[in-house]
C-alpha positions, 0 to 999 in steps of 0.5 A, spaced: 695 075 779 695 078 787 688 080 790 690 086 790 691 087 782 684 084 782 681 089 786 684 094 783 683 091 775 676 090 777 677 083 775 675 080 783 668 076 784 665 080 790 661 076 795 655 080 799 652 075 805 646 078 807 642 083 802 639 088 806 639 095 808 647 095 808 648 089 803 643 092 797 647 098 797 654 095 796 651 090 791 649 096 786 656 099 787 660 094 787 656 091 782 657 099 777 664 095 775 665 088 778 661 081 779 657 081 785 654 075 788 649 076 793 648 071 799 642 071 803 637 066 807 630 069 805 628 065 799 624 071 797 629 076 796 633 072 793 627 070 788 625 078 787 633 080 786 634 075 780 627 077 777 630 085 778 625 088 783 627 091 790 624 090 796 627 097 799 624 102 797 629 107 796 634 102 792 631 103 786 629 097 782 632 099 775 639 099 777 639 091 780 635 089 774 641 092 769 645 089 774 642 082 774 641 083 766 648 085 765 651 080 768 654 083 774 649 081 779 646 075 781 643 072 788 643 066 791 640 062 797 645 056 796 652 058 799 656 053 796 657 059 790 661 062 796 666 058 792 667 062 786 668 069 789 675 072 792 672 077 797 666 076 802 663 080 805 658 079 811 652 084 813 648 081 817 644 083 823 647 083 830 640 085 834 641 085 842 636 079 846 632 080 851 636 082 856 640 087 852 646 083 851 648 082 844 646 077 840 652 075 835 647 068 832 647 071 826 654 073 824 656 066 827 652 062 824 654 066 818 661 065 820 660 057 820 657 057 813 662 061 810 667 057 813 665 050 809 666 054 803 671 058 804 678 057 799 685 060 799 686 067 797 680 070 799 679 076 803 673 075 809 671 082 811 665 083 817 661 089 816 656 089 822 657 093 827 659 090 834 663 090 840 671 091 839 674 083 838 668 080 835 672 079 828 679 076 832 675 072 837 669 069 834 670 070 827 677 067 827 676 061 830 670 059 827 673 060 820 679 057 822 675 050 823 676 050 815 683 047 816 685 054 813 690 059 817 688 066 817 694 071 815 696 065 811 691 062 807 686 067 807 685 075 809 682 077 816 678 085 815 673 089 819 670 095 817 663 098 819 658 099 815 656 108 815 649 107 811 645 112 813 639 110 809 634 116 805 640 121 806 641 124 800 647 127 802 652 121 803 652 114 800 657 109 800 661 113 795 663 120 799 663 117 806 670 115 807 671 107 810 674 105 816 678 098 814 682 094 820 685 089 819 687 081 822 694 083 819 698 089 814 696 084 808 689 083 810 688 091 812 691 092 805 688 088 801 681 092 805 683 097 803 684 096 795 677 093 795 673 100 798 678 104 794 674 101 788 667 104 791 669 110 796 673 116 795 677 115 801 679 109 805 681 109 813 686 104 814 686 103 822 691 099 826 686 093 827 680 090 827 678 092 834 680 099 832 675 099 827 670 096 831 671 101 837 670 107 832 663 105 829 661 104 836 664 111 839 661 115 833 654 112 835 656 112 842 656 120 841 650 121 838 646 116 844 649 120 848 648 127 845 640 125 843 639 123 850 642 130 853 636 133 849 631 129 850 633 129 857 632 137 856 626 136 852 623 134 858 626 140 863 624 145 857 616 142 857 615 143 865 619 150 865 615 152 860 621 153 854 620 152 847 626 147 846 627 146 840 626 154 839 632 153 844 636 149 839 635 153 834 638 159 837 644 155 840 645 152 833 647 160 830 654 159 834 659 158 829 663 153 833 662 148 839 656 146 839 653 141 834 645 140 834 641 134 836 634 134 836 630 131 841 623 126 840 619 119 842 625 115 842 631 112 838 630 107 832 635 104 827 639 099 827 646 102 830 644 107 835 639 104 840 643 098 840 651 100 839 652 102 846 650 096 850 654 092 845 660 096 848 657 096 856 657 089 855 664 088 853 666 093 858 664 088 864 669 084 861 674 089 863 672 091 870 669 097 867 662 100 868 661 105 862 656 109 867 655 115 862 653 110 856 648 105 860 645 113 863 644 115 856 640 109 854 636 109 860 634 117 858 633 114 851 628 109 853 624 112 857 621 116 851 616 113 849 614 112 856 613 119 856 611 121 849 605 116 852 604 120 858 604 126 855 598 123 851 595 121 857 595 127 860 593 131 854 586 127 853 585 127 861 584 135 860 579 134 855 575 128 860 577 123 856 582 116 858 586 112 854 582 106 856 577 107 849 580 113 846 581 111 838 588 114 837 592 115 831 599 114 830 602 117 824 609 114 822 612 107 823 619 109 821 624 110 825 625 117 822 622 121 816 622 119 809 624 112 809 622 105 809 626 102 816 621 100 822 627 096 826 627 099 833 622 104 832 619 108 837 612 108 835 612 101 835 613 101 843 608 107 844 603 103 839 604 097 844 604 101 851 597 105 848 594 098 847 596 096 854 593 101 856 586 100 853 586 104 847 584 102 840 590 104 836 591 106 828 597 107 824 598 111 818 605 110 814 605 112 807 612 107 807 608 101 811 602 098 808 601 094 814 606 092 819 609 084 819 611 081 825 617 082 828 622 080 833 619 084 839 612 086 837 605 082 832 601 088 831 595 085 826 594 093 823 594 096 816 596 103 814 589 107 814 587 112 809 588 120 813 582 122 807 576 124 811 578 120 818 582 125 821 576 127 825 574 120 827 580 120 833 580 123 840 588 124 838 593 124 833 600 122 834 606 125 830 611 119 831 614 120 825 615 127 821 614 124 814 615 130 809 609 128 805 604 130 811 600 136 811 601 138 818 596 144 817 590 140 814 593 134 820 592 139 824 585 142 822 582 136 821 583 133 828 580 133 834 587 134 838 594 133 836 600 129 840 606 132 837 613 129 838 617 132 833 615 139 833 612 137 825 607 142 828 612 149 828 610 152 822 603 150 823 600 158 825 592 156 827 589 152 831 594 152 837 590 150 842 589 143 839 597 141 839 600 138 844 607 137 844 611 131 848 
């Protein structure tokens, strides 16, 4: 039987390495009508999945312990069990280093494992987003180490992750997936694996194809969130309500598409997607000038939204030096679990710098663990009686569960970065929005 059959009988064995916010979600469509195995380095994870809990919290626990008791599901930490799928699947990060180039030891590493286990017949398909050639130029060759020639004995695939996560719309099921392939067969057999779980498939003429497709739709939305911002900050000296700006402009029936300004990008894709095509671009000759303008205005957010803080507690005579300054939401946006790349994050640390005493509240964090990029030893504090205790309070994150007028009430002096305030009626003179 073909892996084409297979696939579309729901007789394949599917491999998912890397069991986070991309590779959970696959683990529980896939699993409604396949054998999943589920690959990944944190021993933890893997313990809490085989026992049926979750450690993302809008993936609920129920539906991975029916998996695993099912039969359908199970994890693994040891990577020899690659053997016995048809399909892999790789999710891993592909975070940007320090110096804003990307950083491809994960899908590499991966890539090395993947190869020393890998067996005829099977179909490899990378779904971290990355620059247009990572899959023929890095995937292929270290895969090929394992004796095995792509095209021949095994299937070569690209397609990108489109996980929004908390949005209740669209899920893997009803976003179409883009799927390219090394060659005809692997871009078919791609294809007849996603056609099990989504609605409609994408095929594309290659894998740098489907590679540059994810980076042009964050790319879009980079750019797009940075003219905002950019008018954001010309809006806040002319004295214009911008966000009452977009409101108006978004009852236009064609030709606009809104976005909404704040403290800064956050997530996984669109802070870091278009440096990984400015950094292929240098390869080319070419500087993608518009791109890299868009990131500079996106990152100087938090250095506003700080200043703007500043500025607010100036008027009051108080400094940022000693001030007690409460920062509510870590996420990167409202009503998730999801803190990477998070501008409040910079804004708690460029606050520290300067000498304030810095909380946070998040009802998804309990305390911060540390990152790549940051080590803050803070726990989230209760709002119960507190609010007061501050000189300012932030709106980093407009989580629906905050009450806005009793924040608002309560507090001393209000720092909003999302407009989370605009139903707020009395009690104007203490926000300030930045």
């Amino acid at each position: 039987m073909s892996l084409v059959d297979k696939l579309t009988k729901h007789e394949a064995r599917i491999g998912i390495l890397g069991l986070g916010y991309v590779g959970l979600p696959l683990v529980l469509e896939f699993g409604k009508h396949s054998e999943v195995y589920g690959f990944d380095t944190d021993v933890e994870k893997i313990k809490a999945l085989n026992s049926g809990r979750s450690y993302i919290k809008h993936i609920p626990a129920p539906a991975i312990e029916a998996l695993v008791k099912g039969g359908r599901f199970r994890a693994y930490s040891d990577f020899s069990a690659l053997r016995e799928v048809d399909v892999a699947i790789i999710c891993v990060p592909t975070p940007l280093n320090e110096y804003r180039e990307p950083d491809l030891s994960y899908v590499v590493e991966t890539a090395k494992t993947l190869a020393k286990h890998l067996q005829k017949g099977q179909l490899v398909v990378l779904e971290s987003t990355t620059y247009p050639g990572t899959t023929d130029e890095v995937m292929l060759p270290i895969l090929e180490t394992s004796g095995l020639k792509a095209g021949t004995d095994f299937l070569l695939a690209y397609s990108p992750e489109r996980v929004d996560p908390g949005n209740k719309n669209y899920g893997i099921r009803n976003v179409p997936k883009v799927v390219g392939g090394l060659d005809a067969a692997s871009r078919d057999a791609a294809a007849a694996l996603y056609g099990t779980v989504v609605d409609k498939v994408v095929p594309v003429s290659s894998t740098r194809a489907a590679e540059m497709t994810k980076l042009l739709e964050n790319i879009y939305r980079c750019v797009n969130i940075a003219l905002v911002n950019e008018l954001k900050l010309l809006s806040l000296r002319m004295g214009i309500d911008i966000w009452e700006v977009i409101e108006a402009a978004s009852t236009k029936p064609y030709g606009f598409t809104p976005f909404q300004p704040g403290p800064g990008l956050g997530g996984h894709c669109i802070p870091i997607d278009p440096y990984y095509l400015s950094w292929k671009a240098k390869e080319y000759d070419f500087s993608t000038r518009f791109i890299e303008l868009a990131g500079e205005v996106n990152s100087s957010m938090p250095y506003h939204a700080v200043s703007c803080i500043a500025q607010a507690l100036n008027r009051r005579k108080l400094a940022v030096n000693g001030s007690r300054i409460l920062v509510l939401g870590i996420a990167y946006k409202k009503d998730i679990d999801d803190l990477r790349e998070s501008p409040s994050l910079k804004i708690i640390e460029l606050l520290q710098e300067q000498g304030a005493q810095v909380d946070y509240n998040d009802p998804y964090f309990e305390k911060l663990h540390r990152m790549r990029k940051y080590n803050f030893p803070l726990q989230s504090v209760s709002l119960e009686n507190r609010l007061g205790e501050y000189d300012c309070v932030v709106i980093a994150t407009d989580h629906s569960s905050y009450d806005y007028e009793r924040i608002v009430r309560e507090s001393k002096l209000v720092a909003d970065t999302r407009n989370a305030t605009r139903h707020v009626r009395e009690h104007r003179d203490k926000i300030v929005l930045c």
